[in-house]
N, C-alpha and C positions, 0 to 999 in steps of 0.2 A: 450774536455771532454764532453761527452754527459749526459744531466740532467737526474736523475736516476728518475725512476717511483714511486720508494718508498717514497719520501720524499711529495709528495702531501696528497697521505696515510696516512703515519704518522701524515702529519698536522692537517688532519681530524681528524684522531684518538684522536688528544691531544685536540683539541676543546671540541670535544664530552667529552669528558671524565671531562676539565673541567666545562659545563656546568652543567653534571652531579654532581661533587662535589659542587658545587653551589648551586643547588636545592636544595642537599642532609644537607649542613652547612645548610639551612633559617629553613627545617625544627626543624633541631634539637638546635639551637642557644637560645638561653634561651630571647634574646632581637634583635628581627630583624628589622630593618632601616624600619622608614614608611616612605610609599608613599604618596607621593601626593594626595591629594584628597579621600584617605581612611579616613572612620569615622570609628574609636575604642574608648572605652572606656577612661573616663579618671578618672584618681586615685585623689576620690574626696580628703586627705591626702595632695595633693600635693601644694604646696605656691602656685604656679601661679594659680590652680583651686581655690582653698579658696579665690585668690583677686578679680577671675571673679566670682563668686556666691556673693561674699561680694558687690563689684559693682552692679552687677545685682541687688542689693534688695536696694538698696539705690536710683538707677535711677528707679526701682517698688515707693518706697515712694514719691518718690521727682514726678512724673508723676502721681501718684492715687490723686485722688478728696477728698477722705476719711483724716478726720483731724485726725485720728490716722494713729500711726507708724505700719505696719504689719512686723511679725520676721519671720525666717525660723525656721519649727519642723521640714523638715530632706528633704536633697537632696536624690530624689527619685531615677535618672537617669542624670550621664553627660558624655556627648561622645565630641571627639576633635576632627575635623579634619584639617590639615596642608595644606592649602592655601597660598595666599599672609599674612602669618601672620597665624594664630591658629583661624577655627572658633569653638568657644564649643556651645553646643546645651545641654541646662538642661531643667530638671524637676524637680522643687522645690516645697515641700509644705508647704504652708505658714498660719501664721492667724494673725490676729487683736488683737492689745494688748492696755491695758487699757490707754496707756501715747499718749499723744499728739504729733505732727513732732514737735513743738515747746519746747518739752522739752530738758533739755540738757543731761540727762545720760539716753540714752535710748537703755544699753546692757540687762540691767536686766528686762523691763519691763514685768511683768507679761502678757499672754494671757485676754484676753476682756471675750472668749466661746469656746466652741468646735468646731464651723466651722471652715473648715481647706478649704481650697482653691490648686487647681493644678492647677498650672504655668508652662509655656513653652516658653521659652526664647531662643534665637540666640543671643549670642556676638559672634563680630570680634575685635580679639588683634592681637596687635605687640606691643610687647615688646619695642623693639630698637627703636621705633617711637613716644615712651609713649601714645597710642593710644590705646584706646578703647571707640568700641560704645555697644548699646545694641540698635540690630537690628531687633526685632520683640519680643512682647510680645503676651501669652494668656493665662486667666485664667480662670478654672470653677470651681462650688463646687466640693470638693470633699466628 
């Protein structure tokens, strides 16, 4: 029985066809699989962003010279991107509040002035590792 010509054709055809539906599902898929080393946005809302911003400003106090506690007035920008682990890249801004590192209930302290400060920070987490650092700071007025 000799191999029929059609059937390499065909195979082609059906590849095509489904890479095409493939293209065709990412665009319209409401949540498509990231990649690797893409940086998107991340939903500041979300537990795991809230514990890396929350960290971030704790290793910002625990690192500043300043014997006051500085708080966040509002995540300006935070992007994620999927590495060995999640690296997030924010932009927080921050100010100086009237309570010292040394006090103990320090959610409420009020603001010190109006200088606000923009920070730019790199964490790298894993989760499964319980690992996080916070790998690059920088701040200016804002």
């Amino acid at each position: 029985m000799a191999p029929s010509r059609h059937v390499p054709v065909m195979l082609l055809a059906a590849v095509a066809l489904g890479l095409a539906m493939t293209s065709t599902a990412f665009k319209f898929s409401p949540e498509r699989p990231r990649l690797m080393g893409e940086v998107e946005d991340a939903d500041i809302n979300d537990e795991e962003v809230q514990y890396v911003v929350d960290f971030t400003l704790q290793e910002y106090n625990k690192n500043s010279s300043d014997l006051n506690l500085s708080r966040l007035v509002r995540v300006v920008n935070a992007r994620q991107q999927v590495g060995l682990g999640m690296n997030y890249y924010l932009d927080l801004e921050i100010s100086r509040t009237t309570c010292t590192k040394s006090q103990s209930n320090q959610e409420d302290c009020p603001f010190s002035d109006d200088r606000k400060q923009l920070c730019s920070f790199v964490v790298h987490f894993r989760a499964w590792e319980y690992y996080i650092h916070l790998a690059s700071s920088s701040c200016r007025i804002a």
